[in-house]
Biotite code that builds the C-alpha atoms (Angstrom):
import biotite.structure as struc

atoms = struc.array([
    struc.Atom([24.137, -16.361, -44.517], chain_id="A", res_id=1, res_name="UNK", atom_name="CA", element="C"),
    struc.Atom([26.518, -14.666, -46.979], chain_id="A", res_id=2, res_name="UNK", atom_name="CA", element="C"),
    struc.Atom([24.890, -11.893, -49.391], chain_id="A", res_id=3, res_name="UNK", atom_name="CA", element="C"),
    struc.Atom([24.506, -13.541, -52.766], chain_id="A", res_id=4, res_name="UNK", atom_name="CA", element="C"),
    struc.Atom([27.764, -12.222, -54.156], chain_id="A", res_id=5, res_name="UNK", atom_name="CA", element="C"),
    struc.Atom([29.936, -13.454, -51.338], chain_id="A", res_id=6, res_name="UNK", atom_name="CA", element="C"),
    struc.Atom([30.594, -10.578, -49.853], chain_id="A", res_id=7, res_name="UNK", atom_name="CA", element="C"),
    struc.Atom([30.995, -10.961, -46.103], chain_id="A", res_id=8, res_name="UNK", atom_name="CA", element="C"),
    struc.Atom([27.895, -9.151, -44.408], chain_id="A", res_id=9, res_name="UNK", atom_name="CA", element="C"),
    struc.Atom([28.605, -6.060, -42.642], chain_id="A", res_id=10, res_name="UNK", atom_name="CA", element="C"),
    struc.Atom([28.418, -6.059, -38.862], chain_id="A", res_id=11, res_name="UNK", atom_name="CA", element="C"),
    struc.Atom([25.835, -4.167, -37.670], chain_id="A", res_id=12, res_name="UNK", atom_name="CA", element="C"),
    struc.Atom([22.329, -4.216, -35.719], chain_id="A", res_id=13, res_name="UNK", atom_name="CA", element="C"),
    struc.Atom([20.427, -5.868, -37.859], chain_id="A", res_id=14, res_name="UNK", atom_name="CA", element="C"),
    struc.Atom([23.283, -8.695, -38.890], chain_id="A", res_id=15, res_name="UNK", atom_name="CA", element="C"),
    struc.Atom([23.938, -8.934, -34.489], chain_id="A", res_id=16, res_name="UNK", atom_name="CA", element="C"),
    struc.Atom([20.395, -9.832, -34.632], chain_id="A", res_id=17, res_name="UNK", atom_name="CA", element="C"),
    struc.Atom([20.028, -11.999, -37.220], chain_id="A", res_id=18, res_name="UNK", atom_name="CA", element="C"),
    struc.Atom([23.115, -13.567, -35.839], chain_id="A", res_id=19, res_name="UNK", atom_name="CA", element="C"),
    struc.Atom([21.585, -14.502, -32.652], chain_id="A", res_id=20, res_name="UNK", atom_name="CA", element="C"),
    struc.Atom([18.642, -16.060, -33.460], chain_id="A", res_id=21, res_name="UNK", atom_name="CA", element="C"),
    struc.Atom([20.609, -18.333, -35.509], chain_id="A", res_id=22, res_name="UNK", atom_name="CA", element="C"),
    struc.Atom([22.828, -18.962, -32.653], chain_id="A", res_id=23, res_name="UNK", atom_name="CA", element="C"),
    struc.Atom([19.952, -19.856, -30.337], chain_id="A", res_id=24, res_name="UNK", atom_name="CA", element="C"),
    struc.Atom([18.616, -21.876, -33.094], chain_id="A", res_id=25, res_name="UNK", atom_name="CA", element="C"),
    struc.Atom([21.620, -24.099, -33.217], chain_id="A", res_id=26, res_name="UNK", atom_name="CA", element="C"),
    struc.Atom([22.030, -23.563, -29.407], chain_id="A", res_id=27, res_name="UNK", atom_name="CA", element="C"),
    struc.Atom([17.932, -25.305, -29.436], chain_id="A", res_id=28, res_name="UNK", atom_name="CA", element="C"),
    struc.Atom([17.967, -27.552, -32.611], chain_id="A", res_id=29, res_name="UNK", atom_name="CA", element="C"),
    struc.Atom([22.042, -29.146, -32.485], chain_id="A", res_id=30, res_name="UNK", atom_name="CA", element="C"),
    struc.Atom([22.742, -28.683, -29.125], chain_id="A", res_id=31, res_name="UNK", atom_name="CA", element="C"),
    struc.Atom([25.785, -26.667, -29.671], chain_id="A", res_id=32, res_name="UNK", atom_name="CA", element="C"),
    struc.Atom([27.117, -23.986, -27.186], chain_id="A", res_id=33, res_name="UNK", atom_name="CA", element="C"),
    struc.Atom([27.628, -20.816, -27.602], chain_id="A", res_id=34, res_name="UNK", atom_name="CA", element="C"),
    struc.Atom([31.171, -20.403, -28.771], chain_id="A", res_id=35, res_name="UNK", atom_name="CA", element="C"),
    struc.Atom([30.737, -23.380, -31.363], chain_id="A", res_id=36, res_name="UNK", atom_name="CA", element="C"),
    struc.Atom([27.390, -21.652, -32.715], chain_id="A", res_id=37, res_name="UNK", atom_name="CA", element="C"),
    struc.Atom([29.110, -18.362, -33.183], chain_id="A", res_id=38, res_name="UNK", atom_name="CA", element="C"),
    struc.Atom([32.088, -19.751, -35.187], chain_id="A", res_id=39, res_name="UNK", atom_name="CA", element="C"),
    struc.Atom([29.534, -21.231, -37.577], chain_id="A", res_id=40, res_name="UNK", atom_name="CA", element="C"),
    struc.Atom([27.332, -18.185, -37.627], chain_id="A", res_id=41, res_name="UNK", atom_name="CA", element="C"),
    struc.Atom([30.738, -16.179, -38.446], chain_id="A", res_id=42, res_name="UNK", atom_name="CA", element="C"),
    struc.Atom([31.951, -18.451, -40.805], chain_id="A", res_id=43, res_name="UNK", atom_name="CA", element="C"),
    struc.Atom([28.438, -18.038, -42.389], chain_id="A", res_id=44, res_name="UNK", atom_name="CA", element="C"),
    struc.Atom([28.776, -14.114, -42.611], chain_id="A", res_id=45, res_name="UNK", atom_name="CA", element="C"),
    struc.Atom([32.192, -14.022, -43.402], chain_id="A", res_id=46, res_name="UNK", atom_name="CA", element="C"),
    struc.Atom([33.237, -13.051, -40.555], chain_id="A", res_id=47, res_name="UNK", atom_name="CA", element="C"),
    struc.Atom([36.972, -12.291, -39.326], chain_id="A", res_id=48, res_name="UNK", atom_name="CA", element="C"),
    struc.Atom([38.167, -13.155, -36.479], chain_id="A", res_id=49, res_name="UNK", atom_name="CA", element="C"),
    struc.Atom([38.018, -9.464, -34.955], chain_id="A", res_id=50, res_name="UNK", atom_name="CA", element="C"),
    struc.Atom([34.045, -9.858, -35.937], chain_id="A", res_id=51, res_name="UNK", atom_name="CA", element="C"),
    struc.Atom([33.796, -13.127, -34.586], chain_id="A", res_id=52, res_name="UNK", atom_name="CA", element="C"),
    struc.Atom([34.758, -11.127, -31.258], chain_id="A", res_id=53, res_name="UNK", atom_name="CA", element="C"),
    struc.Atom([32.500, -8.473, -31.010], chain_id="A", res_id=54, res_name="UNK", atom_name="CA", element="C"),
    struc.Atom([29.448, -11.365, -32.190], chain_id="A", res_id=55, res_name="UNK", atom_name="CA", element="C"),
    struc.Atom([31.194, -13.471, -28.672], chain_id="A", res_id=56, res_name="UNK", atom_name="CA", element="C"),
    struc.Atom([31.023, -10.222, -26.763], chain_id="A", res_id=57, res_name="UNK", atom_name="CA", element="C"),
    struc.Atom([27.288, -9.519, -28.142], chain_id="A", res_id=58, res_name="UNK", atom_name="CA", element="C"),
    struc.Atom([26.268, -12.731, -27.053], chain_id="A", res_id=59, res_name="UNK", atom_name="CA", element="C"),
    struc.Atom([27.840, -12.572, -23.595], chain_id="A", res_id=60, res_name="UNK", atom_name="CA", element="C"),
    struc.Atom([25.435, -9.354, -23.057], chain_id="A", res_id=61, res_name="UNK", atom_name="CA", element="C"),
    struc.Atom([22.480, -11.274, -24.899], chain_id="A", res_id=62, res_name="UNK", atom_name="CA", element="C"),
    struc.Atom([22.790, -14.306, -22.081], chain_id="A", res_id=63, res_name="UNK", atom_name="CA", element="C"),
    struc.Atom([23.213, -12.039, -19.437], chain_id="A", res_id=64, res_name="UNK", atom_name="CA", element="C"),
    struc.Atom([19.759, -9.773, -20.680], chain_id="A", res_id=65, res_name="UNK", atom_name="CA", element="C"),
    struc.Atom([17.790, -12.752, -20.923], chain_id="A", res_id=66, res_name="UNK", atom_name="CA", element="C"),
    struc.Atom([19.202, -14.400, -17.729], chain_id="A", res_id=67, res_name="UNK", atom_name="CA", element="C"),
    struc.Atom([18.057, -11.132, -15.490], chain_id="A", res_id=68, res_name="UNK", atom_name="CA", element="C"),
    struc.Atom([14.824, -11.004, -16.958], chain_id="A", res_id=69, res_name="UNK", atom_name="CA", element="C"),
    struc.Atom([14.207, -14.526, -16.491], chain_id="A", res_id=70, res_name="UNK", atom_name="CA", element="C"),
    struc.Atom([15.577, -13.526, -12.462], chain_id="A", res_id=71, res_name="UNK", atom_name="CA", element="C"),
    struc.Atom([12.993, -10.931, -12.256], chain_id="A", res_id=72, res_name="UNK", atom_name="CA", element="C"),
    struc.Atom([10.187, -12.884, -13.530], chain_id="A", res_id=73, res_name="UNK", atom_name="CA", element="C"),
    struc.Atom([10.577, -15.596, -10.401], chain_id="A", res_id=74, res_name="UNK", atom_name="CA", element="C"),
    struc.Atom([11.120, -12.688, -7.935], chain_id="A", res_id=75, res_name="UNK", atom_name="CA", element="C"),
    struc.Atom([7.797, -10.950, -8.623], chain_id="A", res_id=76, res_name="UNK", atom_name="CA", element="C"),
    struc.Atom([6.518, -14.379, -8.875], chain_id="A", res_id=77, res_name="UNK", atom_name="CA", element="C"),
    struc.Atom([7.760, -15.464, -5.440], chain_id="A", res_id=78, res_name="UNK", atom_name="CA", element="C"),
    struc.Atom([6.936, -11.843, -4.272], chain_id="A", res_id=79, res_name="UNK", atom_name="CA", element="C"),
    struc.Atom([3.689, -12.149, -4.945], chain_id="A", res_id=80, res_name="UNK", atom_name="CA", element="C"),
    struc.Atom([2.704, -15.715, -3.667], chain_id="A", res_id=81, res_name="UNK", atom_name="CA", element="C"),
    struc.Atom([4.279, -14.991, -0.559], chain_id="A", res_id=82, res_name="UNK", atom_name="CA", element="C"),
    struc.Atom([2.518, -11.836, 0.107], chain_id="A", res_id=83, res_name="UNK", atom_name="CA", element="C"),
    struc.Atom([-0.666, -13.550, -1.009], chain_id="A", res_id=84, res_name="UNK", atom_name="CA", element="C"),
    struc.Atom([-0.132, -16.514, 1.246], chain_id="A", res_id=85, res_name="UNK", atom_name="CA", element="C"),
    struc.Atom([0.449, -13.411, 4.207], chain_id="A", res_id=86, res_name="UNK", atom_name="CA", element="C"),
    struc.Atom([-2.734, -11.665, 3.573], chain_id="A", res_id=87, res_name="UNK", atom_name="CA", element="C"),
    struc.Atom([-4.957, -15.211, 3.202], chain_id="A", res_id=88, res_name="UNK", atom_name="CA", element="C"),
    struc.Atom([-4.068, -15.880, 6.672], chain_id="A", res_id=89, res_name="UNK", atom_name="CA", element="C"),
    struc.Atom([-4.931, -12.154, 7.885], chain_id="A", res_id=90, res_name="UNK", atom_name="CA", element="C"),
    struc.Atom([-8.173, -12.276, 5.758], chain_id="A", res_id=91, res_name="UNK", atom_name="CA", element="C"),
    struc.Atom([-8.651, -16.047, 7.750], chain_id="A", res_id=92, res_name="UNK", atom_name="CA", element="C"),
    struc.Atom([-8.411, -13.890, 11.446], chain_id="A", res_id=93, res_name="UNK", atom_name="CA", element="C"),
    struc.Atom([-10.682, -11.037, 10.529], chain_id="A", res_id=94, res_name="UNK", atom_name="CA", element="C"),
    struc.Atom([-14.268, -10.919, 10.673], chain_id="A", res_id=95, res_name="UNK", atom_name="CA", element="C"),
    struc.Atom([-14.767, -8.980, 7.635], chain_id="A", res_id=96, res_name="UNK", atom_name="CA", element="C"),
    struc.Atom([-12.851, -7.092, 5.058], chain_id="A", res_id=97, res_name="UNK", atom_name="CA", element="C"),
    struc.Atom([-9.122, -6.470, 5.260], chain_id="A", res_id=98, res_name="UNK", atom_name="CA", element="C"),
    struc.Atom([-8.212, -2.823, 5.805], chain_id="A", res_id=99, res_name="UNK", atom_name="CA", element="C"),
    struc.Atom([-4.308, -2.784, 5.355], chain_id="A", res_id=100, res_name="UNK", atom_name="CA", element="C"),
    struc.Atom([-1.342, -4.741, 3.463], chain_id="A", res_id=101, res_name="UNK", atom_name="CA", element="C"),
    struc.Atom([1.486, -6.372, 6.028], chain_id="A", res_id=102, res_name="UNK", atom_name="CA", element="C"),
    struc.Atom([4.459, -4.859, 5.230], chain_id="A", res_id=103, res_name="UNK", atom_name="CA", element="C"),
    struc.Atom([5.913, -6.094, 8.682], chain_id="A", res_id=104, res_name="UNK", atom_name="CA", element="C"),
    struc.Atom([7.417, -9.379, 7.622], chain_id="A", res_id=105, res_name="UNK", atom_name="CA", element="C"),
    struc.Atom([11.149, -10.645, 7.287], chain_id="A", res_id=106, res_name="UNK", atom_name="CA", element="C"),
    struc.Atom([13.235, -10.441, 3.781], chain_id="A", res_id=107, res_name="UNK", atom_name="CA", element="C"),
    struc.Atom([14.638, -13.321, 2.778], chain_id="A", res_id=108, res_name="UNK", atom_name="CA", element="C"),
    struc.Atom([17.526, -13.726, 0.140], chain_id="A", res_id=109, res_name="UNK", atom_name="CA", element="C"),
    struc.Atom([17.055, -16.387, -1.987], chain_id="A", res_id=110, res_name="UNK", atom_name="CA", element="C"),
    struc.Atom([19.831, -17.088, -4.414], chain_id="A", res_id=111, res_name="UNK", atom_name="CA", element="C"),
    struc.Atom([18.954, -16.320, -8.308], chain_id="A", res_id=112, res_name="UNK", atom_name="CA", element="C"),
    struc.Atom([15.841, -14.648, -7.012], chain_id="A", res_id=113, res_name="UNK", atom_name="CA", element="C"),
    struc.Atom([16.437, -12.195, -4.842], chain_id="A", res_id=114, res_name="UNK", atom_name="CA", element="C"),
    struc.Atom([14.818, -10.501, -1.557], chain_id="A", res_id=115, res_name="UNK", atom_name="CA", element="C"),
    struc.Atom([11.626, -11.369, -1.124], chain_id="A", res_id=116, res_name="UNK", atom_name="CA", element="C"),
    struc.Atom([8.808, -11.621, 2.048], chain_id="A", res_id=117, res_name="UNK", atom_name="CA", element="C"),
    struc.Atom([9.433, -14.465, 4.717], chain_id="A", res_id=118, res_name="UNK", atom_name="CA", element="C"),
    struc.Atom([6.026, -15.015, 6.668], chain_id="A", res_id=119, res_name="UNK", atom_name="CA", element="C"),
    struc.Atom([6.655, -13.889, 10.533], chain_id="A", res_id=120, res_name="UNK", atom_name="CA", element="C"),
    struc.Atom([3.154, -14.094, 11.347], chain_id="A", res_id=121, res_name="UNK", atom_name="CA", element="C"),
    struc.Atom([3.664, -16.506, 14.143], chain_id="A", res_id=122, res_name="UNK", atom_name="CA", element="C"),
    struc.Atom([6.194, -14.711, 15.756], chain_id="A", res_id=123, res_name="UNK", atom_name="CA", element="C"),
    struc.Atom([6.272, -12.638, 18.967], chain_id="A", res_id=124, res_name="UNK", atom_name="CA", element="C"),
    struc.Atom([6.855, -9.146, 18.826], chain_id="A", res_id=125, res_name="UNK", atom_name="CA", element="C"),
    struc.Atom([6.728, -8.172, 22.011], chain_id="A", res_id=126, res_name="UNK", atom_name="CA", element="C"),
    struc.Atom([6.628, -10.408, 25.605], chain_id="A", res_id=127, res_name="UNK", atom_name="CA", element="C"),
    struc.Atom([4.532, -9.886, 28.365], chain_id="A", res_id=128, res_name="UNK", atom_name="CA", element="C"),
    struc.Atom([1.183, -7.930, 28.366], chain_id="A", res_id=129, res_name="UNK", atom_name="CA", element="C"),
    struc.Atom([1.098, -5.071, 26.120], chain_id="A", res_id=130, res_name="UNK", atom_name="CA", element="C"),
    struc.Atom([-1.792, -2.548, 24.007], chain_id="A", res_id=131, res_name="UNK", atom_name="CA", element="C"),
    struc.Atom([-1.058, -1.365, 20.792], chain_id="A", res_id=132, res_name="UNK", atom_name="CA", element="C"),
    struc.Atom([-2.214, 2.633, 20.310], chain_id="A", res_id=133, res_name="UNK", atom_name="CA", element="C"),
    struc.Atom([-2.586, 4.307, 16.723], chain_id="A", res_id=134, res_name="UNK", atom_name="CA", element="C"),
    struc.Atom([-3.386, 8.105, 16.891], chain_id="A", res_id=135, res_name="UNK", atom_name="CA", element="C"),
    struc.Atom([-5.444, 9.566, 19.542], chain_id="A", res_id=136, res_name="UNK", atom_name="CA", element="C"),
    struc.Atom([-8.342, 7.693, 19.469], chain_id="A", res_id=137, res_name="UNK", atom_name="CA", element="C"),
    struc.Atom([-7.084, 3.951, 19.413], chain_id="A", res_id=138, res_name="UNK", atom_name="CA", element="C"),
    struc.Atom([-6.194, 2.346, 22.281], chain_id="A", res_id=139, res_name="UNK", atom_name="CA", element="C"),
    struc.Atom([-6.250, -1.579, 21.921], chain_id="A", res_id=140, res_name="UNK", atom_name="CA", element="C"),
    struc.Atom([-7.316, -4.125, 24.958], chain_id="A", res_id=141, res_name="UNK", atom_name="CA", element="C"),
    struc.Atom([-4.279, -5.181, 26.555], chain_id="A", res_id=142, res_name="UNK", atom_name="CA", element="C"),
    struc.Atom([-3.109, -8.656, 25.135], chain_id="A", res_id=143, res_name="UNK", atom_name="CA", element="C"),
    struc.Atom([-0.348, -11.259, 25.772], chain_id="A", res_id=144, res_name="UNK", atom_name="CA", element="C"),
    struc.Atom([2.496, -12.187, 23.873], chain_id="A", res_id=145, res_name="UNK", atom_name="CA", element="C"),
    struc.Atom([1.556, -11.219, 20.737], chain_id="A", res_id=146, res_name="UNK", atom_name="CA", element="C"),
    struc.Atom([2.063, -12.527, 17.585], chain_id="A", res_id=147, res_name="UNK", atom_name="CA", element="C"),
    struc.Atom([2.644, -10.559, 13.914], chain_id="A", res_id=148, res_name="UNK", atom_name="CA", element="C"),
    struc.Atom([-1.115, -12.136, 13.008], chain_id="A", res_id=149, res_name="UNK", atom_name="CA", element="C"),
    struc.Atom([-2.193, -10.854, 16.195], chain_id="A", res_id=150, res_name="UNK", atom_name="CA", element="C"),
    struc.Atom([-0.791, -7.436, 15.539], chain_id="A", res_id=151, res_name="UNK", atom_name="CA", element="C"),
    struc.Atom([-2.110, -7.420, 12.321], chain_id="A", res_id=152, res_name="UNK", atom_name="CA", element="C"),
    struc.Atom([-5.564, -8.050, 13.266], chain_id="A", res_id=153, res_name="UNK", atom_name="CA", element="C"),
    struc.Atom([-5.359, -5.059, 16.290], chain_id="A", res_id=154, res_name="UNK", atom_name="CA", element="C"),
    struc.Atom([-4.202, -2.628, 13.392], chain_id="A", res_id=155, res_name="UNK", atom_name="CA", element="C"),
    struc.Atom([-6.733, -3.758, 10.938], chain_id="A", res_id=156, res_name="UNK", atom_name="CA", element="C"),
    struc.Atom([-9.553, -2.681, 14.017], chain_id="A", res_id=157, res_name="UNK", atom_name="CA", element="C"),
    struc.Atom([-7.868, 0.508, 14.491], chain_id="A", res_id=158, res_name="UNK", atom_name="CA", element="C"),
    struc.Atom([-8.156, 1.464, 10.896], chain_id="A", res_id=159, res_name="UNK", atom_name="CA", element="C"),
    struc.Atom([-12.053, 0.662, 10.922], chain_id="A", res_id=160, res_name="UNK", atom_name="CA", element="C"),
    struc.Atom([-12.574, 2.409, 14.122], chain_id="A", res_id=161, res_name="UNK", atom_name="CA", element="C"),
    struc.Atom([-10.768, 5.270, 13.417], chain_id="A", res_id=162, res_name="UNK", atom_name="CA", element="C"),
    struc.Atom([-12.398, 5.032, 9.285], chain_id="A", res_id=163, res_name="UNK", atom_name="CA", element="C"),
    struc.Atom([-9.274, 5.759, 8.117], chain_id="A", res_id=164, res_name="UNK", atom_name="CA", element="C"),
    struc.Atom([-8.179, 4.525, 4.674], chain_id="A", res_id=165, res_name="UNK", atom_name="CA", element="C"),
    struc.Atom([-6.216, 1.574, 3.631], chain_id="A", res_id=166, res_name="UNK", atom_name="CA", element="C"),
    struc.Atom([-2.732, 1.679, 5.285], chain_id="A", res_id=167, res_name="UNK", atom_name="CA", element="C"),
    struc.Atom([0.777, -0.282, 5.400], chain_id="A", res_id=168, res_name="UNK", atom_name="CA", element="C"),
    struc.Atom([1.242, -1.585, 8.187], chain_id="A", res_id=169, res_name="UNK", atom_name="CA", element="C"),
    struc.Atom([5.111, -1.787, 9.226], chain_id="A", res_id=170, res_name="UNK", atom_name="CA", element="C"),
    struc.Atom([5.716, -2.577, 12.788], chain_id="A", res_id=171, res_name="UNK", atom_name="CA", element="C"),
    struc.Atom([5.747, -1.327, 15.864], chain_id="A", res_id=172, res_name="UNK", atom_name="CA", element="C"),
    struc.Atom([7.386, 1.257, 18.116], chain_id="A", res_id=173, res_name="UNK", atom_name="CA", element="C"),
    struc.Atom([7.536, 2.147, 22.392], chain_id="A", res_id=174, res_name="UNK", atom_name="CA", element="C"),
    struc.Atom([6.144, 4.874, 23.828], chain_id="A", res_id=175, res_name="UNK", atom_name="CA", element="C"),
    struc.Atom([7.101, 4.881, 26.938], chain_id="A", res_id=176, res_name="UNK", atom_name="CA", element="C"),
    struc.Atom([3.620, 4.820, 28.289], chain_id="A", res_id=177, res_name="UNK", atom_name="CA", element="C"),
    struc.Atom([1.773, 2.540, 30.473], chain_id="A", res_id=178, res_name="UNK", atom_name="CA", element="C"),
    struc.Atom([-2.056, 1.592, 30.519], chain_id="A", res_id=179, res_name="UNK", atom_name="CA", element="C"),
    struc.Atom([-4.020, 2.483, 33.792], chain_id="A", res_id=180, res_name="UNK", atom_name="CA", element="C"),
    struc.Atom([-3.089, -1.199, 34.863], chain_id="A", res_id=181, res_name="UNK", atom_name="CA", element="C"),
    struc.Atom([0.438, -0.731, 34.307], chain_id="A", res_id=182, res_name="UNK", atom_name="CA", element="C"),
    struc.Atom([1.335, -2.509, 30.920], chain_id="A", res_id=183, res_name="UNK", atom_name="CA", element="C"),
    struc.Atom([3.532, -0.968, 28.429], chain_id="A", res_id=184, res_name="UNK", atom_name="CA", element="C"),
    struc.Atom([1.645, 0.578, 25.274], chain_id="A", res_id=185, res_name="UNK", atom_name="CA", element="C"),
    struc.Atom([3.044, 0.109, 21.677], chain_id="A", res_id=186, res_name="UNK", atom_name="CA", element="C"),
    struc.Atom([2.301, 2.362, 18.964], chain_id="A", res_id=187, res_name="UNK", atom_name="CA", element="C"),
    struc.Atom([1.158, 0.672, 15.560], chain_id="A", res_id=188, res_name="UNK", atom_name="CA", element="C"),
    struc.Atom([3.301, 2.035, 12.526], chain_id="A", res_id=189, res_name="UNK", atom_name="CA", element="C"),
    struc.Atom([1.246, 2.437, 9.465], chain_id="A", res_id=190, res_name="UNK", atom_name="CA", element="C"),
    struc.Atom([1.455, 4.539, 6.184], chain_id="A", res_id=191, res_name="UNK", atom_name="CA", element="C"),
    struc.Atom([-0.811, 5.397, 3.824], chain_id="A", res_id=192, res_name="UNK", atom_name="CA", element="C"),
    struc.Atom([2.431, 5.156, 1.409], chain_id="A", res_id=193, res_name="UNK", atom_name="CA", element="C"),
    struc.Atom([1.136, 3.799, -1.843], chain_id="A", res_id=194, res_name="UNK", atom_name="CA", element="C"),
    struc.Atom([3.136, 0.837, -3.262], chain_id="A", res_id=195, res_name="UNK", atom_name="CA", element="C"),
    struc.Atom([4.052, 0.004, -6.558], chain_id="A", res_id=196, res_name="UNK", atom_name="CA", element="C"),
    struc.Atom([1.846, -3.006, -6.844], chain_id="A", res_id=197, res_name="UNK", atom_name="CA", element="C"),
    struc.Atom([-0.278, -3.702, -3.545], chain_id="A", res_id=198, res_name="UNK", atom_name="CA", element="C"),
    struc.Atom([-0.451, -7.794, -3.797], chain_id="A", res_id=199, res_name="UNK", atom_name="CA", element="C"),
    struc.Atom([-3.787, -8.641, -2.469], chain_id="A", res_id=200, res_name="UNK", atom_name="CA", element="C"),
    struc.Atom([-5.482, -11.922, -1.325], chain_id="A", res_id=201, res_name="UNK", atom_name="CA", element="C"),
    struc.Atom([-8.869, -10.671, -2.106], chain_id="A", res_id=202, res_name="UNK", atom_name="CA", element="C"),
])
């Protein structure tokens, strides 16, 4: 509104403020849009047209703000059920207490909310008969086509064997070497690599 002799109000923080909450008011309240709310706010303030420019501009960044956050809200909220729906099905395979986070699985863009985990659990990662080695002293039993679940239960052994702390675990690489019955060995590749949030199923 206009200061109580008329004089059009100065275009600053405070006014850009008070400005868009009376946009968004209208916006809510009268269902106008944007450009017809911030003629009528201007005309309210006394506005030029020059004004009524920067207010359009100010509003442009305003939307796009509370668009991103809005954007970033779903993709830690996707994030995190998806990693939670991962780890309930690698808590459901172990016998007792999980030892790592899967950091293994496929990224998957999903428009207006981003990359985000895509469960590969089922899939095979490598054909044929194969162990799975992590440092010197691990040395899985040689299994069959395994799966991502199947890998991740393997690693979560070899951390409780070896009593090694919580790890990531991130895939797998060749070695080049062969079990005594002639099957190709994998090595398991896990950090200790803290992550910003670790989204557990516990």
């Amino acid at each position: 509104m206009k200061t109580t002799d008329n004089r059009p109000r100065e275009i600053n923080g405070r006014a850009l403020d008070e400005a868009v909450e009376i946009v968004q008011r209208l916006q809510r309240d009268e269902g106008k849009d944007i450009p017809e709310a911030a003629v009528c706010v201007a005309g309210m303030f006394g506005w030029n047209v020059a004004q009524t420019t920067h207010l359009m501009t100010h509003l442009t960044f305003v939307e796009a703000y509370m668009r991103n956050r809005l954007v970033d809200t779903d993709h830690l909220s996707v994030r995190i059920s998806r990693l939670a729906v991962i780890h309930d099905k690698i808590e459901a395979a172990l016998p007792g207490e999980r030892h790592l986070d899967f950091a293994a699985y496929i990224v998957e863009l999903i428009p207006m909310v981003g990359r985000v985990p895509f469960d590969n659990l089922d899939e095979v990662v490598v054909r044929g008969r194969v162990a799975f080695s992590w440092k010197p002293e691990f040395l899985s039993e040689v299994v069959e086509n395994p799966t991502w679940l199947d890998v991740a239960v393997i690693a979560d052994s070899a951390i409780e064997e070896t009593e090694a702390e919580h790890q990531d675990l991130h895939g797998v690489e060749e070695t080049g070497r062969m079990t005594g019955g002639g099957d190709a060995i994998y090595e398991l590749t896990m950090t200790t690599e803290a992550t910003t949030n670790r989204w557990s199923a516990r």
